[in-house]
N, C-alpha and C positions, 0 to 999 in steps of 0.2 A: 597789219603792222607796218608801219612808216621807217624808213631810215635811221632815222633819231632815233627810236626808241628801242629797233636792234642795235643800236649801237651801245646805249646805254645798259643791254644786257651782256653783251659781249667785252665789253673795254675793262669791266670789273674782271671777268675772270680771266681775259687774259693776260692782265699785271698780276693777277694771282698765279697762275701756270710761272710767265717768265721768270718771278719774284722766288719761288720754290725751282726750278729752275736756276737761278744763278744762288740761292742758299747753297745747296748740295754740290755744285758744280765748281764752285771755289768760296770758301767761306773767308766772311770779311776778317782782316785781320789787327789787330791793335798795337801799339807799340808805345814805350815810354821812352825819353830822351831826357836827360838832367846838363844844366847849366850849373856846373858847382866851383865857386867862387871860393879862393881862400882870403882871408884876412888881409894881403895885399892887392887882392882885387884880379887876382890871376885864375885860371882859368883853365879847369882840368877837361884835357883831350885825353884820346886812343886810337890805336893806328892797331886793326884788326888785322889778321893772319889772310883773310879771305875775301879783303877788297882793300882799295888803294887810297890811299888819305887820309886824313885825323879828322876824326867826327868826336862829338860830344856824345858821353857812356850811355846804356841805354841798350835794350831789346826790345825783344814781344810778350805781351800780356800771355801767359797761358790761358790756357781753362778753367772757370773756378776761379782764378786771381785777381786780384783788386790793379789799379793802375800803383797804389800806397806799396803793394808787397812785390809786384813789378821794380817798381823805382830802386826798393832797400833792395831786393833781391840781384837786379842787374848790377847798381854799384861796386855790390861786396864783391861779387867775382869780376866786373871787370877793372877796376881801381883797388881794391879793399877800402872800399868806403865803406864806413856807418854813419846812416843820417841821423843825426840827432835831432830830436823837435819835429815839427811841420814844415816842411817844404813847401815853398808859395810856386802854384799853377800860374805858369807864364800864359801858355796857350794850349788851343787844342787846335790838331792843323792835319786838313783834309790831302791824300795821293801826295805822296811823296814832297811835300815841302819838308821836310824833315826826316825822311826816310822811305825808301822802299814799302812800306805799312798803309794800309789803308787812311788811320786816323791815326794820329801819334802825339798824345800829351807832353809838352816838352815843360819843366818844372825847374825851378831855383833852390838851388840848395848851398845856403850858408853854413849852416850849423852841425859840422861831420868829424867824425872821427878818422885815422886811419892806422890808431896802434896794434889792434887787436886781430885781424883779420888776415888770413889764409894767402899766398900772392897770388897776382891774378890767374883766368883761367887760362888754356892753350890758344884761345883765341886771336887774346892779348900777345902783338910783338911790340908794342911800346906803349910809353903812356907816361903822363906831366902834367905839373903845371906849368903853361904860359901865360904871356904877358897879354893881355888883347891886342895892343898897337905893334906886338911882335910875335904872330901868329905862324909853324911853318908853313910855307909858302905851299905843303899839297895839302893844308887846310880847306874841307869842302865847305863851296859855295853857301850852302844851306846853313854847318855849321857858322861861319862868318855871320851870316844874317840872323841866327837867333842870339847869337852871343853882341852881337850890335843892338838888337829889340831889346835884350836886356840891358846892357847898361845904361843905354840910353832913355829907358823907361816907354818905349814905345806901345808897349803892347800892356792890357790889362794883367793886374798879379792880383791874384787870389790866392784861399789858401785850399786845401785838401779839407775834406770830411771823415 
């Protein structure tokens, strides 16, 4: 047996070892982020208890859960938002361009309620709408840039399934 062709038995299984290896070792993790636009064209942030800045609302997928019930689910407690309608899929965005998260769906949402719903959770120590061209200034970098791909139409928008 040649080189080559020990290699070719070996290269398969061990991306398979490393692969099962990094499964169980830290599992990948998912996250949604919402761009939610009111009627004046402003711009709902949150400024967590547990890190520094105003980011656009938005956690991690559980188990089981759709990115759809992610989305409604993280709004209501951290805005009391309800989405009404289809939210149009801005983008899907690989290590942290948009978060801590492995992958992180960041989505548009025009169409929301916000009479009905519970105040936000403990997490929540502020939250608004701003104006985009008057963002607070410890606005993160990341947020700035998808709430810019949004208005600006940069980035492809689809919708959810």
């Amino acid at each position: 047996m040649n080189l080559q062709s020990l290699r070719k038995l070996v290269e398969p299984l061990l991306r398979r070892l490393f692969h099962l290896y990094w499964r169980f070792a830290r599992g990948m993790t998912l996250g949604v982020r919402a761009v939610v636009l009111d009627g004046d064209n402003r711009v709902f942030l949150v400024k967590h208890s547990y890190v520094s800045g105003w980011h656009l609302p938005g956690g991690g997928v559980e188990v089981g859960e759709t990115f759809g019930d992610a989305l409604r689910r993280e709004l209501a407690e951290e805005g009391r938002i309800e989405v009404l309608g289809q939210p149009a899929l801005h983008g899907l965005f690989f290590n942290s361009h948009a978060s801590r998260r492995d992958h992180v769906a960041v989505y548009l949402v025009r169409h929301f309620s916000q009479d009905r719903l519970p105040e936000p959770n403990h997490e929540i120590v502020a939250c608004g709408f701003f104006e985009a061209g008057a963002l607070p200034a410890e606005t993160t970098a990341g947020t700035r840039l998808r709430i810019s791909e949004v208005l600006e139409g940069k980035a492809p928008i689809t919708t959810w399934s």
